[in-house]
mmCIF file as Biopython writes it, N, C-alpha, C and O atoms, coordinates in Angstrom:
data_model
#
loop_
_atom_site.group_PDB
_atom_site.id
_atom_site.type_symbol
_atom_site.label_atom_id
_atom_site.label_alt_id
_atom_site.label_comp_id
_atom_site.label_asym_id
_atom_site.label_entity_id
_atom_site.label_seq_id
_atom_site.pdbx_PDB_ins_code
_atom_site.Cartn_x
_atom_site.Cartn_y
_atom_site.Cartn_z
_atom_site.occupancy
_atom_site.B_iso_or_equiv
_atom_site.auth_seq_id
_atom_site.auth_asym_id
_atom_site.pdbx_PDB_model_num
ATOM 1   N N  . UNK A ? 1  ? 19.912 10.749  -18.505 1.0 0.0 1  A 1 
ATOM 2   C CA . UNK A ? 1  ? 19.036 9.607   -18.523 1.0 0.0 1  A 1 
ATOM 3   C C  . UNK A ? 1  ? 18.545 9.405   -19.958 1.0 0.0 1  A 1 
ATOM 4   O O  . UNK A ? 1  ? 18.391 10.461  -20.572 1.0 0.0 1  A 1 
ATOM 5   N N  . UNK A ? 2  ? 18.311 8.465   -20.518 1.0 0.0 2  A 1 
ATOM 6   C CA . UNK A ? 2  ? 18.393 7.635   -22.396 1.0 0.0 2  A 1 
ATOM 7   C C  . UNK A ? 2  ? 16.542 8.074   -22.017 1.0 0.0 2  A 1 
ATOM 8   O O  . UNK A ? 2  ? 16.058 8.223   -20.895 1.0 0.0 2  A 1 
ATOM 9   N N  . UNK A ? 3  ? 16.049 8.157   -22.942 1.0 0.0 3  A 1 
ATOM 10  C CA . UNK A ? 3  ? 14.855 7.801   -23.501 1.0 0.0 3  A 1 
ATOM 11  C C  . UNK A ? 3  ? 14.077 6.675   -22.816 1.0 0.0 3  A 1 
ATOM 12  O O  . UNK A ? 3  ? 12.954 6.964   -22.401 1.0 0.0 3  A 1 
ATOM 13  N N  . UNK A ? 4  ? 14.549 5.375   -22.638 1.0 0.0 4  A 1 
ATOM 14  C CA . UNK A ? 4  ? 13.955 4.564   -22.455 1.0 0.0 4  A 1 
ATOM 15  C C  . UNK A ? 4  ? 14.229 4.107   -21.186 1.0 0.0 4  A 1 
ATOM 16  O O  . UNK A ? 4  ? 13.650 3.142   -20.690 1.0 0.0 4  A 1 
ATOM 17  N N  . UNK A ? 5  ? 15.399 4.992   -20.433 1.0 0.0 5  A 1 
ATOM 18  C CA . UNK A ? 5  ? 15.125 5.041   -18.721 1.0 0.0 5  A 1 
ATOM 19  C C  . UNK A ? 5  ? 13.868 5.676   -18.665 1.0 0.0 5  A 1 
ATOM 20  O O  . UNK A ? 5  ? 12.845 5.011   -18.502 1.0 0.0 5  A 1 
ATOM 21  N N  . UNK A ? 6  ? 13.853 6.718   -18.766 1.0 0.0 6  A 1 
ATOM 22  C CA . UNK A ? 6  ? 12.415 7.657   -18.182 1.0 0.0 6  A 1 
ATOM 23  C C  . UNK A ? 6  ? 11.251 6.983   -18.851 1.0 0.0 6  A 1 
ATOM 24  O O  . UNK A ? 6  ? 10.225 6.797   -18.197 1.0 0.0 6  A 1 
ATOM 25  N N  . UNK A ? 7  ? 11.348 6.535   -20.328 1.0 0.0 7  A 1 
ATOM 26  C CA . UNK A ? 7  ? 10.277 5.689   -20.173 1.0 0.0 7  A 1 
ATOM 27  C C  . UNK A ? 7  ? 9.614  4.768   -19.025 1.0 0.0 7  A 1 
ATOM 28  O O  . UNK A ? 7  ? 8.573  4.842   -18.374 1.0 0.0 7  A 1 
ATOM 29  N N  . UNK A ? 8  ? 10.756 3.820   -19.082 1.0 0.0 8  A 1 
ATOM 30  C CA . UNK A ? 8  ? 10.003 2.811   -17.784 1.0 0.0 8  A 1 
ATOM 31  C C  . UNK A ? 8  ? 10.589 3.490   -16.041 1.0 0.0 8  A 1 
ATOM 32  O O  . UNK A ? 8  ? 10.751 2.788   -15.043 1.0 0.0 8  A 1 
ATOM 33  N N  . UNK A ? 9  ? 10.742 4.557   -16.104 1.0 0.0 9  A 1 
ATOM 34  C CA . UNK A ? 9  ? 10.293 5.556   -15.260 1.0 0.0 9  A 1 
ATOM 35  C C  . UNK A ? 9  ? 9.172  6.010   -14.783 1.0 0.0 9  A 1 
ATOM 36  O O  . UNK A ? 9  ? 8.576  5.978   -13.707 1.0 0.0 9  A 1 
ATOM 37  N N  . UNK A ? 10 ? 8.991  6.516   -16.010 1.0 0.0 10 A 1 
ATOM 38  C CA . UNK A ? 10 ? 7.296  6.870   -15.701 1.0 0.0 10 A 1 
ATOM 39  C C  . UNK A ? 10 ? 6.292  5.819   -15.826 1.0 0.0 10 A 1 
ATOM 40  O O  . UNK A ? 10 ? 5.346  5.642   -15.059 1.0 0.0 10 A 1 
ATOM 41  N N  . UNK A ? 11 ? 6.625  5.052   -16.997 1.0 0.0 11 A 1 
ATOM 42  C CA . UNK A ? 11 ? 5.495  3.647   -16.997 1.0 0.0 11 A 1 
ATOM 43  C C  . UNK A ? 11 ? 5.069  3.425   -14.940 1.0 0.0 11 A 1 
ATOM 44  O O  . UNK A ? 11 ? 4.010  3.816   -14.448 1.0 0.0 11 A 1 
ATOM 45  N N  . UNK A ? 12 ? 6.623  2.479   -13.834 1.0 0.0 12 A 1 
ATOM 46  C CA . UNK A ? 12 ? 6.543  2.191   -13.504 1.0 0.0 12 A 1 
ATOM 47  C C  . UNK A ? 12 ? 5.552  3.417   -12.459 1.0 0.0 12 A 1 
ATOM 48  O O  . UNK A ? 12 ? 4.500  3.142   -11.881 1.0 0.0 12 A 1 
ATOM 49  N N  . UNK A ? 13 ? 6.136  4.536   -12.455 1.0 0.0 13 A 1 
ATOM 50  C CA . UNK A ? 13 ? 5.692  5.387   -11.995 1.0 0.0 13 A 1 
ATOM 51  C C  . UNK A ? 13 ? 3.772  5.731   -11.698 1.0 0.0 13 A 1 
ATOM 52  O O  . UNK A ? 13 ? 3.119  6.126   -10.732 1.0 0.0 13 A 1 
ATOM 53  N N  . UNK A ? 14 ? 3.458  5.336   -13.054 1.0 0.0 14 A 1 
ATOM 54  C CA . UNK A ? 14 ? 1.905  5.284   -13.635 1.0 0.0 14 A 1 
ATOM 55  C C  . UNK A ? 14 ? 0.973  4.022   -13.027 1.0 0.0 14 A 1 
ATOM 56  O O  . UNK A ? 14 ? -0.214 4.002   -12.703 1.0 0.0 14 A 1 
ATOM 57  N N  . UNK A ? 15 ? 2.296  2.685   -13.004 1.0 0.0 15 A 1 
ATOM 58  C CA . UNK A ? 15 ? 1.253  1.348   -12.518 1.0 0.0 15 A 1 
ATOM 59  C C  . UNK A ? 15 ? 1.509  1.775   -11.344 1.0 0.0 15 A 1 
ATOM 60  O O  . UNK A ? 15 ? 0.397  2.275   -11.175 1.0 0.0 15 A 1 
ATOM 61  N N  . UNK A ? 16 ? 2.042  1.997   -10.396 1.0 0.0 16 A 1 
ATOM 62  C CA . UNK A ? 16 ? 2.250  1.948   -8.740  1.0 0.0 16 A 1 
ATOM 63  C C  . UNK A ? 16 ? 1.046  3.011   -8.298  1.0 0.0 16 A 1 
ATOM 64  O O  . UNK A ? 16 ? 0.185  2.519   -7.568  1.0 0.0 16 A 1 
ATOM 65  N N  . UNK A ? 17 ? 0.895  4.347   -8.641  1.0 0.0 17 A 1 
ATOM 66  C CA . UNK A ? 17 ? -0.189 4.938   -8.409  1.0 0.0 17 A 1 
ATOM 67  C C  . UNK A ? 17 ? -1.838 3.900   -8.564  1.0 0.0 17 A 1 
ATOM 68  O O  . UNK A ? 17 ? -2.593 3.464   -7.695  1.0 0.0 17 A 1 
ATOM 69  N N  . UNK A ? 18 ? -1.875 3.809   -10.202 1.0 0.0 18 A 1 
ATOM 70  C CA . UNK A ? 18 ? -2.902 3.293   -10.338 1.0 0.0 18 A 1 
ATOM 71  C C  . UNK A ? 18 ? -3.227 1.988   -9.442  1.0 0.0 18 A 1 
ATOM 72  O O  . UNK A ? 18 ? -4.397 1.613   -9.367  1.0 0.0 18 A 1 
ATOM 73  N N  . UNK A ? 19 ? -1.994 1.153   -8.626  1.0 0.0 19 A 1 
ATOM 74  C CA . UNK A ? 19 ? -2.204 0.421   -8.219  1.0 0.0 19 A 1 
ATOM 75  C C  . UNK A ? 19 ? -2.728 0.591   -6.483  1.0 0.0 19 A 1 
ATOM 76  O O  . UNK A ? 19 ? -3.477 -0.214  -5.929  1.0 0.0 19 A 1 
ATOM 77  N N  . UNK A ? 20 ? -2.093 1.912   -5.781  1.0 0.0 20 A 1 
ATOM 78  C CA . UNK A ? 20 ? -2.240 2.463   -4.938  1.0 0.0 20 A 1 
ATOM 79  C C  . UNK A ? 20 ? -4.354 3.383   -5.018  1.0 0.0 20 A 1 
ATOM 80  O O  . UNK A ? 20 ? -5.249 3.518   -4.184  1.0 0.0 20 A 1 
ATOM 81  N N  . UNK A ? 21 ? -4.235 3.651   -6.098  1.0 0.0 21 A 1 
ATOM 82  C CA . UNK A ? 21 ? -5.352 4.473   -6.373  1.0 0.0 21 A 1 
ATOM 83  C C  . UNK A ? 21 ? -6.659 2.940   -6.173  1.0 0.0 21 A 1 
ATOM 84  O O  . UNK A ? 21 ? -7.638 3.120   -5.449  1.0 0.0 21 A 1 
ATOM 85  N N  . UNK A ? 22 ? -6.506 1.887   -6.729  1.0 0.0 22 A 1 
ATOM 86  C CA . UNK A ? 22 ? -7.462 0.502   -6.569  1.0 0.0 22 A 1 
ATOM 87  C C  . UNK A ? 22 ? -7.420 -0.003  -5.790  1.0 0.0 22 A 1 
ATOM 88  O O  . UNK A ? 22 ? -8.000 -1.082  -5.917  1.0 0.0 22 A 1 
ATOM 89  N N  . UNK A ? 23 ? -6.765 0.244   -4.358  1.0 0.0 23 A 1 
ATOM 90  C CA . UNK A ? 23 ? -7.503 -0.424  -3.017  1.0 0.0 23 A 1 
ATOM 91  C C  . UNK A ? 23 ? -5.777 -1.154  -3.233  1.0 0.0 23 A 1 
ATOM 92  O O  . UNK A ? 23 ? -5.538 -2.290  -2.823  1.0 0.0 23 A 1 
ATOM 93  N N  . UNK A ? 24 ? -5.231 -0.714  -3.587  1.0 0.0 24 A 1 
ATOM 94  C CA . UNK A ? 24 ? -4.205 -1.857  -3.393  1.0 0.0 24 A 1 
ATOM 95  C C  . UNK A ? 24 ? -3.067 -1.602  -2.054  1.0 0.0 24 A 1 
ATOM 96  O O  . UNK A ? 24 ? -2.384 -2.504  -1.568  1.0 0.0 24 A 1 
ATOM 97  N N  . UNK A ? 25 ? -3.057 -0.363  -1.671  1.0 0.0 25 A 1 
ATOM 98  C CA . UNK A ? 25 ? -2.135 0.683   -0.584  1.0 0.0 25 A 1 
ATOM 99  C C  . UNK A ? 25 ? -3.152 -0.526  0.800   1.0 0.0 25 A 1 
ATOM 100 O O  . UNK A ? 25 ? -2.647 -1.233  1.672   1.0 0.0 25 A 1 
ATOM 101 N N  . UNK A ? 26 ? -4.595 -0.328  0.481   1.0 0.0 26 A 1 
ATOM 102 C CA . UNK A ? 26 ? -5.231 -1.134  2.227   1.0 0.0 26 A 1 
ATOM 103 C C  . UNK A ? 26 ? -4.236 -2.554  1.981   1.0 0.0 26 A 1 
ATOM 104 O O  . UNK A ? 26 ? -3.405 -2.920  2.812   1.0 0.0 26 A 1 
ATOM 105 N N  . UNK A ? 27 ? -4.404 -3.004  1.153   1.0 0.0 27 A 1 
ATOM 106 C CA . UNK A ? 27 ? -4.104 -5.095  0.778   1.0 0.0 27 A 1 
ATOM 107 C C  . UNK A ? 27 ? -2.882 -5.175  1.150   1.0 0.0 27 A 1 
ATOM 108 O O  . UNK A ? 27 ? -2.666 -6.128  1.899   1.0 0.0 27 A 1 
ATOM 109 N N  . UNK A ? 28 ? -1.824 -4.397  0.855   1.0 0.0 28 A 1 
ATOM 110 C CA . UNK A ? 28 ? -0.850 -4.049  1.996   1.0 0.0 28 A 1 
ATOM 111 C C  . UNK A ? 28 ? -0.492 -4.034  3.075   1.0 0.0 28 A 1 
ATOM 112 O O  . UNK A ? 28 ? 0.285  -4.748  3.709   1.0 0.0 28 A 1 
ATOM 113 N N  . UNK A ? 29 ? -1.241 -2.945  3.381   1.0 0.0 29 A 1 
ATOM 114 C CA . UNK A ? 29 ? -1.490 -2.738  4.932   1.0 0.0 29 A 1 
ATOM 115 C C  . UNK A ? 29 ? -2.223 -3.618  5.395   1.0 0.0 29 A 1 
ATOM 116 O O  . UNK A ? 29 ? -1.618 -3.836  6.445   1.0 0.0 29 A 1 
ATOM 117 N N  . UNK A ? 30 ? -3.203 -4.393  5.406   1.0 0.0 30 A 1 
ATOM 118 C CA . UNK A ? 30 ? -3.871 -5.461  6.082   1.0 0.0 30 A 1 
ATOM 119 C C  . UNK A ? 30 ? -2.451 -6.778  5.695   1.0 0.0 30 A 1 
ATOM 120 O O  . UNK A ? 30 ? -2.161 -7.587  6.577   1.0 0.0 30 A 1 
ATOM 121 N N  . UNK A ? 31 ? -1.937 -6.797  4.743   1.0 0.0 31 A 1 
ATOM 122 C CA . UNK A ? 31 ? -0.538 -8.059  5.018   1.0 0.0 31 A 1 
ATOM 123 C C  . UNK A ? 31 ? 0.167  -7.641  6.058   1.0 0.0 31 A 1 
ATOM 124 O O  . UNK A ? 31 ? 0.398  -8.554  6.851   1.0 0.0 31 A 1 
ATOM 125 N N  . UNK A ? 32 ? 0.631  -6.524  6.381   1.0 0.0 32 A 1 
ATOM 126 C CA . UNK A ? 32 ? 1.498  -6.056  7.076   1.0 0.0 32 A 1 
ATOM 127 C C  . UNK A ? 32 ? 0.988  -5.902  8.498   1.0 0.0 32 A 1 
ATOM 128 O O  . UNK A ? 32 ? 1.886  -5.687  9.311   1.0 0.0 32 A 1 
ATOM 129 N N  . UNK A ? 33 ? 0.011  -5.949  8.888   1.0 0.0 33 A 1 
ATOM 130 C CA . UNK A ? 33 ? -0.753 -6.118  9.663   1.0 0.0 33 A 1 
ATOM 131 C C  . UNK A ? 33 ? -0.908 -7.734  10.607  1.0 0.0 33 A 1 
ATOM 132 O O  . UNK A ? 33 ? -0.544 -8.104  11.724  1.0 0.0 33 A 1 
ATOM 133 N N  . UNK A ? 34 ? -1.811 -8.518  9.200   1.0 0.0 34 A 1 
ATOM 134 C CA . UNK A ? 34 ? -1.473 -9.672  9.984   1.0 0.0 34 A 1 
ATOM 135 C C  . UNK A ? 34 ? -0.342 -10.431 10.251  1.0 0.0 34 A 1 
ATOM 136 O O  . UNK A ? 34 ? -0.375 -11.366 11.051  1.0 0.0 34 A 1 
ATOM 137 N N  . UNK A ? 35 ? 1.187  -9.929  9.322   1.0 0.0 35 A 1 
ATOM 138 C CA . UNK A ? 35 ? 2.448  -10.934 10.291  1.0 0.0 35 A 1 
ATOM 139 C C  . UNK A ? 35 ? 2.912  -10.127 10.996  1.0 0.0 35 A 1 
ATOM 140 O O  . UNK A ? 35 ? 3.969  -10.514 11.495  1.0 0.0 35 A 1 
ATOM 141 N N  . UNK A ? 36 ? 2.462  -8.672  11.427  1.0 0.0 36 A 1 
ATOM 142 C CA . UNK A ? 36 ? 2.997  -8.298  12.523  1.0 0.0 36 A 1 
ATOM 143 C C  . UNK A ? 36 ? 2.272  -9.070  13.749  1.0 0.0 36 A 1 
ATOM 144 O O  . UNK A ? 36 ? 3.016  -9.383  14.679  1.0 0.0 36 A 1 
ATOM 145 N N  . UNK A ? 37 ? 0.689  -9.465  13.872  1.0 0.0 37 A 1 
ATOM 146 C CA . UNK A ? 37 ? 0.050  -9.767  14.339  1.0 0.0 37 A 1 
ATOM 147 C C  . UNK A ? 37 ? 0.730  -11.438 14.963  1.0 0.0 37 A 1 
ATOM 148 O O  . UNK A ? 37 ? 1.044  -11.787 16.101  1.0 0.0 37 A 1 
ATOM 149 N N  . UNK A ? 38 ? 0.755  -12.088 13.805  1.0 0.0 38 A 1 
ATOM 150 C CA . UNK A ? 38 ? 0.993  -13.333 13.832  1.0 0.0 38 A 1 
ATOM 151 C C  . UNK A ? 38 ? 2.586  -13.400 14.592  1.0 0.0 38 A 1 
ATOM 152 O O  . UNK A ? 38 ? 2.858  -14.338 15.343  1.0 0.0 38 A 1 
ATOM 153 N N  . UNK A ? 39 ? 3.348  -12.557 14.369  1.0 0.0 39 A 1 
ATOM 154 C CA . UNK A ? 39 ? 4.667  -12.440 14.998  1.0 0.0 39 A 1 
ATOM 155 C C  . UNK A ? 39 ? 4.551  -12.399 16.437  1.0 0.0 39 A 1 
ATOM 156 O O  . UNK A ? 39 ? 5.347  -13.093 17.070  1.0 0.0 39 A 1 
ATOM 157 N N  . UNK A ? 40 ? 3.788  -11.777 17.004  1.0 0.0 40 A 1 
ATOM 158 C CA . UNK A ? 40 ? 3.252  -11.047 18.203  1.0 0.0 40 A 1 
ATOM 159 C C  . UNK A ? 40 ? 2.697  -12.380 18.635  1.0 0.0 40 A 1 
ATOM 160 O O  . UNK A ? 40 ? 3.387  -12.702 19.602  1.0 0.0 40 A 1 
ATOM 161 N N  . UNK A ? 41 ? 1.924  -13.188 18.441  1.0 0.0 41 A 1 
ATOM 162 C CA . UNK A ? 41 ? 1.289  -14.014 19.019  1.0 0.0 41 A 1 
ATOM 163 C C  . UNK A ? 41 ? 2.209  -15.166 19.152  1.0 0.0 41 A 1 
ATOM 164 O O  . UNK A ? 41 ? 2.112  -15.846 20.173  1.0 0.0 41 A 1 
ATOM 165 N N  . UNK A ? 42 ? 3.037  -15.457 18.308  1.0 0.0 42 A 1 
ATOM 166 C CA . UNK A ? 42 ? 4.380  -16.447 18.105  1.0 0.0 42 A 1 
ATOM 167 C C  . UNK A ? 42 ? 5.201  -15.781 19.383  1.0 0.0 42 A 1 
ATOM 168 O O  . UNK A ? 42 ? 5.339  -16.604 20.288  1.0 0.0 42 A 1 
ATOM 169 N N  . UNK A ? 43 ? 5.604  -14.870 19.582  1.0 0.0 43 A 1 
ATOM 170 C CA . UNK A ? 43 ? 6.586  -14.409 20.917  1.0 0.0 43 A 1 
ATOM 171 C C  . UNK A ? 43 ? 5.958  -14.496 22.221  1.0 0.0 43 A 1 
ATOM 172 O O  . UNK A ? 43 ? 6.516  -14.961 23.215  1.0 0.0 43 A 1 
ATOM 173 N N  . UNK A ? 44 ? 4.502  -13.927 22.176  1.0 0.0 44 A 1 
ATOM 174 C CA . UNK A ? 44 ? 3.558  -14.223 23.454  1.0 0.0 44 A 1 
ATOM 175 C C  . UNK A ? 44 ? 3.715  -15.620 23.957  1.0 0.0 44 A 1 
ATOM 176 O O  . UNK A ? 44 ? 4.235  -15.913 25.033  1.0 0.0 44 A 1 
ATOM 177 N N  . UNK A ? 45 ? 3.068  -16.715 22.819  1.0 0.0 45 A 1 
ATOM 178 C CA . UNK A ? 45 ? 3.279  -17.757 22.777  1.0 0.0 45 A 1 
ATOM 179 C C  . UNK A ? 45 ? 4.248  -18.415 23.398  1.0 0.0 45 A 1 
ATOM 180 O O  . UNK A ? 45 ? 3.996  -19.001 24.451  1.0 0.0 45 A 1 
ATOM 181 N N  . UNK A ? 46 ? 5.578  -18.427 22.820  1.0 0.0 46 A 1 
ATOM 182 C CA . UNK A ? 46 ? 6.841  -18.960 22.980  1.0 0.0 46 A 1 
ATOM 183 C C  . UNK A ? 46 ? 7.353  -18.207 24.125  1.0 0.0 46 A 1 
ATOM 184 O O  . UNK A ? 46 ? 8.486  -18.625 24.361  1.0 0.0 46 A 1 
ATOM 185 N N  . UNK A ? 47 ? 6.907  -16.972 25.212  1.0 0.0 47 A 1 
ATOM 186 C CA . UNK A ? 47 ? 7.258  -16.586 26.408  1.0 0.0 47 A 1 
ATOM 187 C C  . UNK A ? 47 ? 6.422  -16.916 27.589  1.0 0.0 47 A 1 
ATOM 188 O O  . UNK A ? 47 ? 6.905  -17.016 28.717  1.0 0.0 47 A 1 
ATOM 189 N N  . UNK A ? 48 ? 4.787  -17.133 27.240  1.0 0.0 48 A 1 
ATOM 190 C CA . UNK A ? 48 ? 4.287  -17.860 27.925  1.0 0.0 48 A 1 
ATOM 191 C C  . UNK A ? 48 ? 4.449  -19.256 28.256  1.0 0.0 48 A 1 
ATOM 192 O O  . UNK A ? 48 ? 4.151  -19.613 29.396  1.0 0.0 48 A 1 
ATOM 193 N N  . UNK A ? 49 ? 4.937  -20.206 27.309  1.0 0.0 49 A 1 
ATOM 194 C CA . UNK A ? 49 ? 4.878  -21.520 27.578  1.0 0.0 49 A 1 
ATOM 195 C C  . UNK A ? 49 ? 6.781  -21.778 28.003  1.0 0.0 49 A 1 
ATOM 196 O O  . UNK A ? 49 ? 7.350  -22.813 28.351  1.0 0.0 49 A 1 
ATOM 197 N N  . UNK A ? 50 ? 7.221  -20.674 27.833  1.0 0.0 50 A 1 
ATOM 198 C CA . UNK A ? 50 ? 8.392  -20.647 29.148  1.0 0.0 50 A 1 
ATOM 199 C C  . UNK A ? 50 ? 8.753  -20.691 29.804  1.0 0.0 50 A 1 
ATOM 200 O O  . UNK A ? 50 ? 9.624  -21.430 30.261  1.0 0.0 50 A 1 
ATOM 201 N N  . UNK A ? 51 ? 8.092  -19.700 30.225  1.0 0.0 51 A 1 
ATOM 202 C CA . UNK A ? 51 ? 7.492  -19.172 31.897  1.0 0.0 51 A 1 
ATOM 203 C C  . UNK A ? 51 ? 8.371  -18.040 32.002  1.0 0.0 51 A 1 
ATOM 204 O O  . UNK A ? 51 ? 8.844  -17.942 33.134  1.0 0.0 51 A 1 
ATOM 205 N N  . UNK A ? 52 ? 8.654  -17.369 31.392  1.0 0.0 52 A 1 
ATOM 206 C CA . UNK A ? 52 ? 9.376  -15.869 31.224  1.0 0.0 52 A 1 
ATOM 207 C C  . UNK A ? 52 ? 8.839  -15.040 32.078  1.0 0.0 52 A 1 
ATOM 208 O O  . UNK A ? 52 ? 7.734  -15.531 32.308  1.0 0.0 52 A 1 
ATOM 209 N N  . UNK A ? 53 ? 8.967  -13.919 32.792  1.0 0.0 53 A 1 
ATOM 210 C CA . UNK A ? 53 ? 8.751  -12.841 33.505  1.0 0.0 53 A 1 
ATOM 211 C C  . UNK A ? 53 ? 8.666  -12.137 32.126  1.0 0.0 53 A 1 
ATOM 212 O O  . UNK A ? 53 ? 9.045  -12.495 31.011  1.0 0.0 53 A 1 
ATOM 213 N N  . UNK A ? 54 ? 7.914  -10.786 32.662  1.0 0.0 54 A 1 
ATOM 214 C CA . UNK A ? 54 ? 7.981  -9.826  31.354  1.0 0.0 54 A 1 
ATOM 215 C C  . UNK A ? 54 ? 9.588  -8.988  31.923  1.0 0.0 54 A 1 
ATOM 216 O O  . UNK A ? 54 ? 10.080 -8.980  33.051  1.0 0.0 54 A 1 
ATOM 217 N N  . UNK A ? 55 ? 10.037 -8.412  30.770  1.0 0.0 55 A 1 
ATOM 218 C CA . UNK A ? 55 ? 10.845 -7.459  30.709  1.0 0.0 55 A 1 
ATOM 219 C C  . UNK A ? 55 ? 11.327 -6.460  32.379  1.0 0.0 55 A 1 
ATOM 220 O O  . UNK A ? 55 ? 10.393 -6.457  33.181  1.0 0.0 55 A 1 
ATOM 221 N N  . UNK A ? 56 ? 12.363 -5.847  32.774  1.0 0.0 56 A 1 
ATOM 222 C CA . UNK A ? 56 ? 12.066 -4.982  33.679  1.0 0.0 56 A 1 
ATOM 223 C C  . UNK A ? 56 ? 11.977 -3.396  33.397  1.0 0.0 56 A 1 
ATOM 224 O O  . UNK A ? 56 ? 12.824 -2.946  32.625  1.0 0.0 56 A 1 
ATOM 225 N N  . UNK A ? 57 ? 11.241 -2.705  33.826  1.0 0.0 57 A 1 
ATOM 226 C CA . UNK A ? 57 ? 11.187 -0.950  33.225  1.0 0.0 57 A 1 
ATOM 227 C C  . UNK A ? 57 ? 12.574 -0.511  33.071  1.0 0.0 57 A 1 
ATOM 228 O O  . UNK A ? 57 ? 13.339 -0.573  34.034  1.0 0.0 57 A 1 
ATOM 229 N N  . UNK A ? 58 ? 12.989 -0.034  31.836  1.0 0.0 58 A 1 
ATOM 230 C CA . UNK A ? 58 ? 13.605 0.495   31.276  1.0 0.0 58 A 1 
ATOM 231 C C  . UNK A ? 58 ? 14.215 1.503   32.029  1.0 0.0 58 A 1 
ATOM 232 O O  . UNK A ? 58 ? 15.441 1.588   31.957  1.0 0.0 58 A 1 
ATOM 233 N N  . UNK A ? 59 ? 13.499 2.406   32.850  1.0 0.0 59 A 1 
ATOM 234 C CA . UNK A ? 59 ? 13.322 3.650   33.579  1.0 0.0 59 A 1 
ATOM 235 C C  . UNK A ? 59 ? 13.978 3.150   34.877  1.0 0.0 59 A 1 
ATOM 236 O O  . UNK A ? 59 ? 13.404 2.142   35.288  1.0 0.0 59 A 1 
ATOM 237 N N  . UNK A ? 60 ? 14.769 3.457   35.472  1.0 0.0 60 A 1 
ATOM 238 C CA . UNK A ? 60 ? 14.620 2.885   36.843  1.0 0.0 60 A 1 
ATOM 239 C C  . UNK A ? 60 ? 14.375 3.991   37.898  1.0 0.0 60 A 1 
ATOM 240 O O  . UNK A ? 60 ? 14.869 5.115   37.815  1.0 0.0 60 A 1 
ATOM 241 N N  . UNK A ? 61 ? 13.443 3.505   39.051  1.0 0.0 61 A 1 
ATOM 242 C CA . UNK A ? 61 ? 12.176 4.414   39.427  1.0 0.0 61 A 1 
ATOM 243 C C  . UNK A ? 61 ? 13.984 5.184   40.420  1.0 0.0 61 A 1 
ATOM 244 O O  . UNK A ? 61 ? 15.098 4.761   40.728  1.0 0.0 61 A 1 
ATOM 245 N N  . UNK A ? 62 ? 13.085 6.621   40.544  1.0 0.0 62 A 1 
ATOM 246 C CA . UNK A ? 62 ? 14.059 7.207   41.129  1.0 0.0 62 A 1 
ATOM 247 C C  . UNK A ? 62 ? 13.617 7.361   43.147  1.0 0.0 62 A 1 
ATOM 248 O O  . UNK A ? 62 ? 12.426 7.438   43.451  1.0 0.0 62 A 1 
ATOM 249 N N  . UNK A ? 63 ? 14.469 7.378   44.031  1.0 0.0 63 A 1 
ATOM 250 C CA . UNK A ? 63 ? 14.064 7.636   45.303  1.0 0.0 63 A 1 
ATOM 251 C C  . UNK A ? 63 ? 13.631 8.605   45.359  1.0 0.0 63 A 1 
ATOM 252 O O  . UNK A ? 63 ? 14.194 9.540   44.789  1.0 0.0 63 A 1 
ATOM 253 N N  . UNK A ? 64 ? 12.291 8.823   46.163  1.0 0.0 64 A 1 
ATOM 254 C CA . UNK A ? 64 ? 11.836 10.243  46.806  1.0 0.0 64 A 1 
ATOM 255 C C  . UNK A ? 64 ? 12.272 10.927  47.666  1.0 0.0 64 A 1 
ATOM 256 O O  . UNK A ? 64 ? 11.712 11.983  47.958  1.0 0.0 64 A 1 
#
């Protein structure tokens, strides 16, 4: 590796912490959060105004 790989090696290395270290790891996670959220409400949405049944169990129940 040249000199000026590991330079911006470590540079990048140095901003991602410091950026993780300033609240920046939550601002993330709260994005990632709300379009999982917003995804979720878009499929609810678009299966309710369907008229979809939910899913059937995966499991299928066994006889006693």
């Amino acid at each position: 590796m040249t000199f000026l790989n590991q330079l911006m090696l470590y540079f990048c290395t140095v901003v991602c912490v410091l950026y993780l270290l300033s609240g920046g790891y939550s601002a993330v996670r709260y994005f990632r959060r709300r379009q999982a959220d917003k995804s979720a409400a878009e499929k609810i949405s678009a299966s309710q105004s369907a008229g979809t049944r939910p899913e059937d169990p995966r499991i299928p129940e066994q006889p006693s």
